[in-house]
N, C-alpha and C positions, 0 to 999 in steps of 0.2 A: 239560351245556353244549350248546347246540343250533349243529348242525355250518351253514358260514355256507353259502346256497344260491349256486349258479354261476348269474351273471347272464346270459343268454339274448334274443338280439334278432330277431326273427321279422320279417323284410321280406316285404312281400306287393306285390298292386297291379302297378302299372308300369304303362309306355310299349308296349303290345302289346295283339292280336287277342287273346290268351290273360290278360287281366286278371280276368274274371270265374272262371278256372277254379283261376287264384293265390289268391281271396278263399275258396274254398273248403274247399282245398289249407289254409292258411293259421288257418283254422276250427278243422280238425281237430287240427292239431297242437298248439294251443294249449290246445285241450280236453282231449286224450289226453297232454299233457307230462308228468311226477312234478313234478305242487309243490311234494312234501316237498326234491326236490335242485335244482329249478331254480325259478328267479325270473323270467318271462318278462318282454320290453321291446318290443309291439309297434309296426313301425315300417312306416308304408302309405304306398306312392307312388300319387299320384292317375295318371288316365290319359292327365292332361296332364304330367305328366313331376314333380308337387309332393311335397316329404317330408312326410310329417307325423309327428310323435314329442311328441305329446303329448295328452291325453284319452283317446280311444279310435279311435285310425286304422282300425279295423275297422269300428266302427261309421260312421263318419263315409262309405267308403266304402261298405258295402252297404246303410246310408241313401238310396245316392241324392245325397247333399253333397258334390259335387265339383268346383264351381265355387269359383274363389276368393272372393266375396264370398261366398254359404251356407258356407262352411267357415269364414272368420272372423265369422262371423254364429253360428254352432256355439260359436265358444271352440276350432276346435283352432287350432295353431301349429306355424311350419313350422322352430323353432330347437328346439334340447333345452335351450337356459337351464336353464328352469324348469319343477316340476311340482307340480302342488296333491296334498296330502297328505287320506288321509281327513279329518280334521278339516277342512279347506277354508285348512291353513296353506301357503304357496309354498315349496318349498325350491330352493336351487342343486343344479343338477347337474351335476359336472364331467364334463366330453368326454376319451374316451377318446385317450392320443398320436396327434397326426397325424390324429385325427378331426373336427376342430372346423370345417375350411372343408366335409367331409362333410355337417355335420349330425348323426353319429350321436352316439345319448347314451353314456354309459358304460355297455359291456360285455366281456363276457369272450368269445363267442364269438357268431358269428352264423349262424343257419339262414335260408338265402336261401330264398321260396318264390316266383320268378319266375319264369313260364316263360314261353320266346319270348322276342322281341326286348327289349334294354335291360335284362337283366335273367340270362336262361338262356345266354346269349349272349358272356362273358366281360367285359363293361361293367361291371357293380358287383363281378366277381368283381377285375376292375382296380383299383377303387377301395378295395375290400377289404384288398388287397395293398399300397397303398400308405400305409392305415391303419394296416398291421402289426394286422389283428385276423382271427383264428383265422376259419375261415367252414366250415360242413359244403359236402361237393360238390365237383365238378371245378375248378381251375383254372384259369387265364387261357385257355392253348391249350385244351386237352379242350374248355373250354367254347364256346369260337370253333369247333374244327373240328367239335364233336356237332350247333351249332345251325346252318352253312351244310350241307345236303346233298350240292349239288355236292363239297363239297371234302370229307366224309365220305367221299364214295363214294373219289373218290382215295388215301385214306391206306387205308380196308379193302381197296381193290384192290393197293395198294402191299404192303400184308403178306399178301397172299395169300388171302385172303378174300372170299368168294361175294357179289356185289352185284348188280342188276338194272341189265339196260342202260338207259342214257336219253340222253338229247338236252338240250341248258341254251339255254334260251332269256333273251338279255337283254330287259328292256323297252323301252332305245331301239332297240334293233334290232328288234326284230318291229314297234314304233311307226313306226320309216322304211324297212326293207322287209322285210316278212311271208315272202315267198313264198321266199326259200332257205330260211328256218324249215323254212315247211311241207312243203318237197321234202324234207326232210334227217328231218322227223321221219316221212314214208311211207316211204321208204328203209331209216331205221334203227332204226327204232320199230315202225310200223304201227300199225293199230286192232285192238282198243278200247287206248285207254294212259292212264295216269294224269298230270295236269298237277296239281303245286301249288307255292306260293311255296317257294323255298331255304332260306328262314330262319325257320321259323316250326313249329308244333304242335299239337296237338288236333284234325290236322287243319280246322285254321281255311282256307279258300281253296281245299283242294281239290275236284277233279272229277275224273267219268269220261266221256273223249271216247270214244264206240263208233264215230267217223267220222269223217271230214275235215272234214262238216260242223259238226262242232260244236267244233272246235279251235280256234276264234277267239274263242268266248264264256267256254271253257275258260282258256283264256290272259288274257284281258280281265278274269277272276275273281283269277284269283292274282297279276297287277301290281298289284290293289288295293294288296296284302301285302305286295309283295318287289320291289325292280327284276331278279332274277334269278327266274329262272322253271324249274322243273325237269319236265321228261316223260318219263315211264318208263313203260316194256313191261312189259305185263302179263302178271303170271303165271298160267297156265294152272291154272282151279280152283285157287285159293291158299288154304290155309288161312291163320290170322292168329295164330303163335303168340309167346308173352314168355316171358324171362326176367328177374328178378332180381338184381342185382348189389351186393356189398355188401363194401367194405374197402379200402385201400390198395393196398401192392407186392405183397400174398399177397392176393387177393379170393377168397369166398365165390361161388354161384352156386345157388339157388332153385332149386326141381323147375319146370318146367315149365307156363304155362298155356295154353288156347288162346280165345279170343276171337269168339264167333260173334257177328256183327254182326246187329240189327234189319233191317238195307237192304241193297243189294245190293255197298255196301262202309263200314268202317268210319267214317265223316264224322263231323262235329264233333255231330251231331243223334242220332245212333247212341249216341254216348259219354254223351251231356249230356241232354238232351232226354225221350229215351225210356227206360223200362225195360226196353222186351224184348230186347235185347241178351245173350247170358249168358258168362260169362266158367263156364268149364269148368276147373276145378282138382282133382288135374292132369288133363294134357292128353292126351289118348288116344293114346300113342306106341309104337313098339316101344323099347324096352331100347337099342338102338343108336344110332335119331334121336337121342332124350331125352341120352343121352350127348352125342353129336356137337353136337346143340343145346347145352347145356352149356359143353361144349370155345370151343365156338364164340366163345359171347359173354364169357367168359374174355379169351380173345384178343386181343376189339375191342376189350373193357375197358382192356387194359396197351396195346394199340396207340397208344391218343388218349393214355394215361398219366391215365385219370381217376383221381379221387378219393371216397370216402366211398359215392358209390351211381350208379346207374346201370342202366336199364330196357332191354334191348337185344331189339328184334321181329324177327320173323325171316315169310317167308313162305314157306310149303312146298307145292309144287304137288301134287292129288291124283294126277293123269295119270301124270307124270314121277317124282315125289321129290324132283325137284330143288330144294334147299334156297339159299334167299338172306338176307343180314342186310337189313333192311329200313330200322333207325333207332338207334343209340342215342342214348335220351334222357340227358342229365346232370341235368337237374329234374323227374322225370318225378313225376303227377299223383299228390298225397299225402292227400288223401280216405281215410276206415278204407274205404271201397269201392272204391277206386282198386289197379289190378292188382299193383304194386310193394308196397304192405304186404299184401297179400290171400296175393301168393306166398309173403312171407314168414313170414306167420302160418301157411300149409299146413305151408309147411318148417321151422316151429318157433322162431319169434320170433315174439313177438306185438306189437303195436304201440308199446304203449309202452316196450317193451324194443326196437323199432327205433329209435325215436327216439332214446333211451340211448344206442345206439352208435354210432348218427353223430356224435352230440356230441364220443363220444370219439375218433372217428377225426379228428374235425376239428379237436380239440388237440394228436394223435398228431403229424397230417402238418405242423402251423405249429410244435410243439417237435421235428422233423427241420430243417423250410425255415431253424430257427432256428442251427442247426450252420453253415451256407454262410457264408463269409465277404463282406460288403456295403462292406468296403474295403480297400486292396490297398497296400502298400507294398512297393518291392524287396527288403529287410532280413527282409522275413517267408518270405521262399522260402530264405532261406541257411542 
């Protein structure tokens, strides 16, 4: 008797800078999944905010079709009704409880690959939650305070945790008067310092200001992205090193890797763009760092209270030593070349056995969430 596979829904796409790097992301995992256990159900948000769940949303996006008319000029559809069967017969497809004003089709758990806004950002991880369906990844909060910086930076400082100074710039405020900005970021920043949007990833909108002068063009780059704007002091010769995160209330933590950027810092062109970038596994550490590196992203991990996985950077100055958390990502880039499975294939998972246990972590933590009682009578406490 052939065991029945676990229905599997792979969201990609979205409403953000970081849409092209989700379709990717999104590629990989679908390719690299176990067929024999899972039944994938891909499900692609155009970049104009559209579902699509039906055809092939993968294709239809890295086509190039993502206008509403070429999209129903395609044959996809933005309801899960219905779906043509090999034969070219239509069958019904019932929507999962509580999913049906969603859109999403019947599944059993879903692997969000959205990174950045509307997506990595605790938005679908909401609507997720209010579907009652299983999803790998952080939750609501984790996933709100990993994707704002500013407010990252607060909770790791809050628990005690090494963070880089910076300065938050709003965009109507530096829009209706710049120059406290500017005095507050010569002050408590200095040059050269890094500006990019608050909400956002891969790198999308940042720069390196070396001067006063160019903190305007700097700033003018990353309101594209964010109406919060974040500027942070640079670390003296930084290296640019990652960890690995992997588990619930007891997490796992990857050896170490370090990231030598193509350009003079790691940018969205660095990442994407070019090849000569080399990610060095592992990372050339003393025995001590590596640990304390480790320890570290542990920490931030249960701090946010994420879930399932989580990419946590760290920059460490050559001069100094002084070691800073840099970023944790909760969606971080899932490419077989992407740093988060590369670490863990060092450390001894291999991809498709990553992918394996997110799934299962992501049933673990929604048959825990399902213990919590969701209505309350006085009679129930006596």
């Amino acid at each position: 008797m052939t065991k029945r596979k676990i229905r599997v829904g792979v969201i990609f796409g979205g409403k953000s800078g970081e849409h092209e790097v989700s379709l990717m992301s999104a590629k990989s995992i679908m390719r690299a999944i176990d067929k024999s256990k899972y039944e994938v159900v891909p499900i692609g948000i155009t970049s104009a905010g559209r579902w699509l769940t039906r055809g092939d949303p993968l294709q239809a996006l890295t086509g190039g079709r993502t206008s509403m008319p070429q999209l129903l000029e395609s044959g996809f559809a933005l309801e899960a009704e219905a779906a043509s069967t090999a034969d070219g017969r239509v069958e019904r497809r019932e929507l999962v409880p509580g999913a049906q004003s969603a859109g999403i089709p019947e599944v059993e758990v879903i692997f969000p690959v959205l990174h950045g806004t509307f997506g990595e950002d605790g938005t679908v991880q909401g609507l997720l939650e209010l579907a009652d369906i299983p999803y790998v990844g952080a939750g609501v909060m984790a996933s709100a305070v990993g994707m704002d910086k500013a407010v990252m930076k607060d909770v790791l400082r809050s628990h005690g945790l090494p963070v880089v100074d910076h300065v938050l710039v709003k965009r109507s405020q530096w829009e209706a008067a710049p120059d406290p900005s500017r005095a507050e970021i010569a002050t408590s920043i200095g040059y050269p310092c890094f500006v990019k949007p608050a909400n956002l990833g891969s790198s999308v909108g940042i720069s390196k200001a070396h001067s006063a002068a160019e903190i305007e063009a700097a700033i003018a780059l990353a309101a594209q992205y964010d109406r919060k704007v974040l500027v942070e002091k640079c670390v003296e010769q930084a290296r640019e090193i990652e960890v690995s995160v992997l588990g619930n209330d007891d997490p796992i933590v990857s050896i170490p890797g370090e990231v030598i950027p193509s350009r003079e810092f790691y940018d969205y062109a660095a990442k994407y763009l070019d090849d000569a970038s080399e990610l060095v596994i592992p990372a050339p550490l003393e025995a001590e760092v590596a640990a304390r590196i480790r320890q570290l992203a542990r920490e931030a991990f249960l701090a946010f209270d994420c879930a399932g996985m989580a990419r946590v950077d760290f920059l460490l100055s050559r001069t100094t030593g002084a070691l800073f958390i840099s970023e944790v990502n909760t969606i971080p880039g899932f490419t077989s070349i992407s740093m988060y499975p590369k670490l863990w294939e060092a450390s001894g998972i291999p991809y498709a056995e990553l992918i394996d246990r997110l799934i299962e972590l992501a049933l673990e933590r929604h048959a825990d969430k399902q213990r919590s009682r969701t209505t309350y009578t006085a009679e129930q406490d006596r």
